[in-house]
N, C-alpha and C positions, 0 to 999 in steps of 0.2 A: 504494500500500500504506500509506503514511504516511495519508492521510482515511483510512482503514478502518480503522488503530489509533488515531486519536485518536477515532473516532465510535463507537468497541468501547468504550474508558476513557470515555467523556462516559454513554454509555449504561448501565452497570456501575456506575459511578460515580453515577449520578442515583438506580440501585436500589438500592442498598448494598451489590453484590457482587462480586466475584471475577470473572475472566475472562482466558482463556488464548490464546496463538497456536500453534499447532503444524505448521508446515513439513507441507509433500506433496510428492508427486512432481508434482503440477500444482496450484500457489496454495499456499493456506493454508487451516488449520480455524480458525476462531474458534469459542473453547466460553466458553459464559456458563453459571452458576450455575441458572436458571430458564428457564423457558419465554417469560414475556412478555418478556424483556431478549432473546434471540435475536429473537422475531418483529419488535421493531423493527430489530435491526440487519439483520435481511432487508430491510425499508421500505426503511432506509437504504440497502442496495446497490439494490435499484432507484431508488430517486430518485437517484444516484449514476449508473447504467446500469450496473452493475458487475454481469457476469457471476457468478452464484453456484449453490450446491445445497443446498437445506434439508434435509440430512440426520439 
């Protein structure tokens, strides 16, 4: 979880915006500001292998 909040801030960070984590009952939401700042952090969990849902 710790790689997937510093690669959420590296990426947020690079676009100059905002980004939130928000607990579930299974993982966590990561919500970005924009459209292309989420689609890389999808990249990122797949290069990661990191199980996700582009919701």
């Amino acid at each position: 979880m710790d790689v997937l909040r510093e690669e959420a801030s590296r990426i947020a960070r690079a676009a100059k915006i905002d980004w939130s984590i928000e607990r579930a009952d299974e993982g966590a939401h990561f919500c970005f500001e924009n459209a292309e700042a989420k689609k890389t952090f999808v990249t990122s969990c797949k290069r990661f292998d990191m199980p996700h849902r582009d919701a």
